[in-house]
N, C-alpha and C positions, 0 to 999 in steps of 0.2 A: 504494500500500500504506500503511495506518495505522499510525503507531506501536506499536500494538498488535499490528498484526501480525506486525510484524516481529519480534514476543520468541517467536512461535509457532516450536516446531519440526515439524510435523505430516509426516509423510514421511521423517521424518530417523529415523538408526541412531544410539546413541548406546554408544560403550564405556566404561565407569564400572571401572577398576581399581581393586578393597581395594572397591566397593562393596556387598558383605554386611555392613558394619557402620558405624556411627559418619558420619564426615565424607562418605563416599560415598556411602553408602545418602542420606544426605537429598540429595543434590546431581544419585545418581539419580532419585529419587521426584522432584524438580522439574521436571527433565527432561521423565520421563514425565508427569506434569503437562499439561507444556506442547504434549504430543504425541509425544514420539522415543518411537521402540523401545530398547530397556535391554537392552544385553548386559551380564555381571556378572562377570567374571571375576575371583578369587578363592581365595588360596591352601588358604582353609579354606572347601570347597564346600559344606558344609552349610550356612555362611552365607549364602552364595550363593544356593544350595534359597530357603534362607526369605524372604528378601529379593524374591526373583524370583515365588514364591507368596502373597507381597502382596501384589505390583505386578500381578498374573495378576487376582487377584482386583475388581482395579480397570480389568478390559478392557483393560490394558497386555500387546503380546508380548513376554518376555524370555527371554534364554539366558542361565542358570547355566553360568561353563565353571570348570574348577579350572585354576590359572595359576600358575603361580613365575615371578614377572617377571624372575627372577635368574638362569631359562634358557632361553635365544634359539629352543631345540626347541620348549620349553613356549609363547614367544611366539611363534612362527610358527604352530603347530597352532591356537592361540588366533586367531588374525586369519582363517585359513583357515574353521575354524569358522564365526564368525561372519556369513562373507563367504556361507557354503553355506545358512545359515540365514535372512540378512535381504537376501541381495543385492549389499550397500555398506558402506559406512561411511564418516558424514558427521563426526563430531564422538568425538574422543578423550579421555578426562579421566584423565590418571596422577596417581592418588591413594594408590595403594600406598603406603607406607612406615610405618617405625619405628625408635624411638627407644631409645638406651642411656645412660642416667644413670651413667656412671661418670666420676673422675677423673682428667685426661690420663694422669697419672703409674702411676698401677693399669690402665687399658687397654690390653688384651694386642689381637697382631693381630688374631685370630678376630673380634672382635667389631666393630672397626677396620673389617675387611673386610666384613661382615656389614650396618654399617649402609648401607656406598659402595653395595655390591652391590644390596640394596633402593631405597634415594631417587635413585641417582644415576644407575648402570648399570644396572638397571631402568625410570626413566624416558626412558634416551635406546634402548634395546630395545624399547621398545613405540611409542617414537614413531618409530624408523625403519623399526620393520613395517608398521606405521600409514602412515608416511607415504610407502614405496615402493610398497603398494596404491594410495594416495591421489594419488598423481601417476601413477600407470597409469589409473586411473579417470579421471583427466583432468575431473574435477569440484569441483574444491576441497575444504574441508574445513578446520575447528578442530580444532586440538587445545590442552588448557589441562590446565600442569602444577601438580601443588598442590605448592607451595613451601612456607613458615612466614616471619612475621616472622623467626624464627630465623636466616636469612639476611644479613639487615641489621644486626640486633643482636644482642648477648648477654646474654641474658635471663638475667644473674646472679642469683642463687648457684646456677643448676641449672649441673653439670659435666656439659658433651654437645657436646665440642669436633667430636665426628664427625659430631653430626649438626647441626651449624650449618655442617659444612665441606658437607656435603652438600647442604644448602637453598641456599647458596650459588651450589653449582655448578648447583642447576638452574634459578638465573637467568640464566647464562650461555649455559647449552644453547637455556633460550627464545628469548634474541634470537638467538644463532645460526642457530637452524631459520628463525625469523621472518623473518630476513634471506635465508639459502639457500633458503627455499623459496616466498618472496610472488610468487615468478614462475610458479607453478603454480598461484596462489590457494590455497594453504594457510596459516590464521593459526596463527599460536602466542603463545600469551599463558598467564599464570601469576596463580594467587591465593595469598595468603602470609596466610593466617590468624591469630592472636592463641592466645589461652587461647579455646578452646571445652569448652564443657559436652560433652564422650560420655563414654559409660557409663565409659570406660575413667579419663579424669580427673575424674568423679563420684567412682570408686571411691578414688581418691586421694587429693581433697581430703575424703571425708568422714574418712580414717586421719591426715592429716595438717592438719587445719581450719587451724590459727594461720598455717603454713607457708604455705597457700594463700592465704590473708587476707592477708598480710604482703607477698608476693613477687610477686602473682599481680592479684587484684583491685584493691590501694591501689592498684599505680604503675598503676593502667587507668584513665583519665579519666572513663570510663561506668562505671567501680568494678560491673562485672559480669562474666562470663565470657560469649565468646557461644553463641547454641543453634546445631546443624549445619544447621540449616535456615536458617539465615541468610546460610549461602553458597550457598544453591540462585539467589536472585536476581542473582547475579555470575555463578554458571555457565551460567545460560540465558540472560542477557546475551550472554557469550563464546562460548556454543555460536550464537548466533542472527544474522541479519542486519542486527540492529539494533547491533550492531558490526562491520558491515564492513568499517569503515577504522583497526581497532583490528590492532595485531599487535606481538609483543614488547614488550608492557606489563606490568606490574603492578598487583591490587588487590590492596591492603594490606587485611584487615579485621581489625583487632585492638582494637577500640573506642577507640583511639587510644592505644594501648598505646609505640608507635615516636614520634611524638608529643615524649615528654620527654627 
């Protein structure tokens, strides 16, 4: 097999979580790309729709499913789904999450709860759905969590102790799984992003330019923020054979943002 081939996923199911927008949708679109089927599950379905009737559009098959990764019903129906629809599932990507900019001191639990519930208990629910299919299937399988630089550092002066405590943790759940489950051939590896350009922090830095400039692009060595498609080449990496002996790692891509 050629190195090229080996980034092919062609026969493979791929589940892309939070993939109706932003970070996901490109990380699916590479995906499909590279040949997997794109399932899309998605707390706001409509995104989901649209996303999946581009990818359609491109002789890609996907299922739009609506999902609350935040309940294990909602995550079981969703894997069952999928499973009726494509057969399998070769490759997981928990990309869900979101983020609350408030200060320790003024953050009430609600919201406390709300982020764990999303990036954390949300990413070890779908990876244990995921991954009790995946060791019955008795065929291996990737899954790769999307983490944040945030993790590692604190990207001062944003106050978002919850959701740095939460990127955190799910670098610990990756080598966990990675370590519990390489005897089934199941990888787990994680990517921890930087400042990316979607729509959503577009809309931000355009209200807040100096802020963004100041806090965001100086301390980036590549003094840019990156586009979502530029984690599509990490994820078909991860999702593909040409990392087989990859497992409980980390790709940093934050244009060297962790760096200083």
């Amino acid at each position: 097999m050629s190195i090229l081939d080996k980034f092919r996923l062609d026969g493979k199911v791929a589940v892309v979580t939070g993939g109706g927008r932003g970070l996901g949708k490109a990380m699916a679109r590479g995906m499909a790309e590279a040949g997997a089927d794109i399932a899309i599950p998605d707390i706001q379905k409509e995104l989901a729709d649209e996303t999946a009737a581009e990818l359609e559009k491109e002789g890609v098959k996907t299922l739009p499913i609506q999902t609350d990764v935040t309940d294990v019903d909602s995550v079981i129906t969703m894997v069952e789904q999928v499973v009726e629809e494509f057969g399998k599932i070769d490759i997981l990507v928990n990309n869900a999450g979101i983020c609350r900019n408030v200060a320790a001191e003024e953050m009430d639990e609600k919201d406390w709860d709300q982020v764990i519930d999303v990036n954390l208990k949300g990413v070890f629910l779908c990876a244990r759905e995921v991954g009790k299919y995946m060791i019955e299937q008795d065929n291996g399988g990737s899954i790769i969590n999307i983490s944040s630089m945030s993790g590692f550092i604190v990207n001062y002066p944003q106050p978002q102790a919850s959701y740095n405590a939460s990127k955190a943790g799910v670098t610990m759940i990756t080598k966990s799984l990675a370590s519990e489950w390489a005897e089934h051939g199941i990888r787990v590896n994680q990517i921890a992003p930087g400042y990316m350009a979607t729509e959503m922090t577009k809309k931000y830095t355009r209200s807040h330019q100096k802020e963004a400039e100041e806090y965001w692009v100086k301390p980036t060595p590549m003094e840019r923020l990156g586009e979502p498609d530029e984690l599509s080449g990490a994820a078909v990496y991860l999702a593909s054979e040409a990392s087989s002996f990859t497992t409980g790692s980390t790709l940093i891509i934050d244009g060297g943002y962790t760096t200083r």
